[in-house]
C-alpha positions as CSV (number, residue, x, y, z in Angstrom):
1,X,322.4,148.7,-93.9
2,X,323.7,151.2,-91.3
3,X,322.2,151.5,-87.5
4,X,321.6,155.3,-87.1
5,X,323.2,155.9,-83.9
6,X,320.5,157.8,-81.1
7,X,321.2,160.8,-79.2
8,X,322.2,158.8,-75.8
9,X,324.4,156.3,-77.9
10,X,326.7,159.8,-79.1
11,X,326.8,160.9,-75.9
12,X,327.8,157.7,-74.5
13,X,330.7,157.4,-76.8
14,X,331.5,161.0,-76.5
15,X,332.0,160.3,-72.5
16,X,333.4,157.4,-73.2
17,X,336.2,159.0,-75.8
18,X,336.4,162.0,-73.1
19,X,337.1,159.5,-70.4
20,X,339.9,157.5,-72.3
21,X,341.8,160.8,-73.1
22,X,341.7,161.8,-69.6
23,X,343.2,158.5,-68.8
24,X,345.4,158.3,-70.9
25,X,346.6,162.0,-70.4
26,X,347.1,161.0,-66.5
27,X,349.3,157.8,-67.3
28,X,351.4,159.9,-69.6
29,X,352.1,162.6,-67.2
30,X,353.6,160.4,-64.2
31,X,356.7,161.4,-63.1
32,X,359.6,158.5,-63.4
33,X,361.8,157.8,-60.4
34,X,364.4,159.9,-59.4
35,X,367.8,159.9,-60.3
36,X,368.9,161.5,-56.9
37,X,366.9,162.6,-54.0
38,X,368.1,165.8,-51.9
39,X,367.2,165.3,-48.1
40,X,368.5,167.6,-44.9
41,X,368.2,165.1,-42.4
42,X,370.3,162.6,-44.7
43,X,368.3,160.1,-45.9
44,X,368.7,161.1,-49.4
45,X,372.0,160.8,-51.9
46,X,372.6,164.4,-50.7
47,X,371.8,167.1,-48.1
48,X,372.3,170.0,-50.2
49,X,370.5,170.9,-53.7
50,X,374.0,172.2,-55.1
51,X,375.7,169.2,-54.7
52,X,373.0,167.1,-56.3
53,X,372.6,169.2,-59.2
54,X,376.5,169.4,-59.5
55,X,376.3,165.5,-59.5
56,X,374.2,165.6,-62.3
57,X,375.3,164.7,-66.3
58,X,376.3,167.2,-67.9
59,X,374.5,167.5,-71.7
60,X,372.2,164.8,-70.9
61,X,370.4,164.1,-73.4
62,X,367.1,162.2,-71.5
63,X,365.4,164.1,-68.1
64,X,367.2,163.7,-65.2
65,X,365.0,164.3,-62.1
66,X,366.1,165.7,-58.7
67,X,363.7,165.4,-56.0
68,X,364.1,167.7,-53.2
69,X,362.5,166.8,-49.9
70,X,360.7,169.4,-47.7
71,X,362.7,171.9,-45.7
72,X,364.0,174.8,-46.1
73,X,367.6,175.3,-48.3
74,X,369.5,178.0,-47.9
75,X,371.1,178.3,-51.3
76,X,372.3,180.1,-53.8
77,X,371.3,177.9,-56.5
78,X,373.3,178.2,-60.2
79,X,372.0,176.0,-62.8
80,X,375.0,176.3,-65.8
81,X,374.1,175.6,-69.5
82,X,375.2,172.4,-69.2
83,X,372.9,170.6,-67.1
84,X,370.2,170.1,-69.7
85,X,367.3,167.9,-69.4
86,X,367.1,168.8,-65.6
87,X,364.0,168.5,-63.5
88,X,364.0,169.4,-60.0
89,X,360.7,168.2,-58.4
90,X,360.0,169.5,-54.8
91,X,357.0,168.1,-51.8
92,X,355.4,171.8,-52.5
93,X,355.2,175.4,-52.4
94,X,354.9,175.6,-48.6
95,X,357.1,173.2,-47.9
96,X,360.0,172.7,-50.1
97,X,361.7,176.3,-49.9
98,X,365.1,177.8,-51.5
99,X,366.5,181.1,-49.8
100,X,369.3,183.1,-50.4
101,X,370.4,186.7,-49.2
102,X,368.0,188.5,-47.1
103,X,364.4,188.1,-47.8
104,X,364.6,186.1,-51.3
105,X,362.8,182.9,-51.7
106,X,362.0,180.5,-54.3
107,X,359.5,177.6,-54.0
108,X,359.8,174.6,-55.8
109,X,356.5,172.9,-57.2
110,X,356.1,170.9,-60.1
111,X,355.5,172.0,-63.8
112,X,354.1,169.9,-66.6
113,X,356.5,171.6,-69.3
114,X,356.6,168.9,-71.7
């Protein structure tokens, strides 16, 4: 014969399921390490975003992440067709900053786009 579950006992294992999908949402959603790291003082593989991303694969068929250190780039970024499966991942909106020709600017931040 079957236990009726009670009203806390649901919620309970509602939480509980709730609490397990957050989890495991959050471990699914870390960001690997990166495959090059741009950095203007030097202390990454390069100093300029252009360079890195030119050093990427070309028609990679896995993601390939570029992380690109705080500062400010001045840039004029192209991104061709063949550099697929290419993440670049910045340290935020206010302080990872792209610029190019007079008063344009880009800001780098992460996006979830899987």
């Amino acid at each position: 014969m079957a236990k009726k579950l009670t009203s806390s006992t649901k919620e309970l294992m509602i939480a509980l399921g709730i609490l397990l999908a957050i989890t495991w949402t959050a471990h699914s959603d870390k960001i690997p390490d990166f495959d090059l790291i741009v950095a203007q003082d030097g202390l990454g593989d390069f100093t300029t975003i252009t360079n890195a991303i030119f050093a990427a694969p070309n028609f990679s068929l896995t993601q390939y992440h570029i992380k690109i250190r705080a500062g400010t780039y001045k840039e004029n970024i192209v991104i061709g067709r063949e550099k697929q499966n290419l993440t670049l991942i910045g340290d935020g909106m206010d302080s990872t900053i792209i610029t190019w020709r007079k008063g344009c600017k880009l800001d780098i931040s992460y996006s979830n786009s899987r």
